[in-house]
Steps between C-alpha positions, in 0.01 A plus 500: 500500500696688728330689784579866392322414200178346636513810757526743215217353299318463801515888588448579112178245495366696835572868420311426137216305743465803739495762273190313345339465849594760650169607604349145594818409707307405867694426826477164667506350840734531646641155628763394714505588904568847594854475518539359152199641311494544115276713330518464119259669217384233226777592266719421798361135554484440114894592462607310801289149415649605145858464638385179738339328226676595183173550327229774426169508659205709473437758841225296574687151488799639674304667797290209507795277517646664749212567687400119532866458668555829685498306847842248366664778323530795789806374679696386174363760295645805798853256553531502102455876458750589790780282339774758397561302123086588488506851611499646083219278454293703770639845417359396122181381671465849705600722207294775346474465109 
């Protein structure tokens, strides 16, 4: 599937998801050193370990499987999201509805 697709889908899937949760939507950790830190809500985590993964998980699965591995994903995770081909993932990610 080509990756304008998946991105589309992917921004569809999370506006529907965040109009839903609007409300519950919490802030995270942030991880990451000072320099490099990354703050993302839930929906934020869900749609990126969508993209990662290629699957759907639950809020609670994806911030739980991201939590667990927070530590090993900070450097790669802040080098992946400064990569120009990556940048219209992040502006998707940072979007309002």
């Amino acid at each position: 599937m080509p990756l304008l697709t998946v991105l589309e889908q992917s921004f569809e899937q999370q506006t529907r998801q965040r109009q839903k949760r609007q409300s519950k939507t919490q802030k995270l950790p942030q991880v990451g050193s000072k320099r490099h830190s990354i703050s993302l809500s839930a929906a934020g985590w869900e749609g990126l370990a969508t993209l990662a993964l290629g699957v759907h998980r639950s809020d609670a699965e994806t911030i739980e499987l991201l939590g667990n591995h927070a530590a090993q994903l900070q450097q790669p995770l802040a080098d992946w999201l400064k990569k120009p081909e990556e940048s219209i993932v992040r502006q998707i990610l940072a979007s309002p509805p």
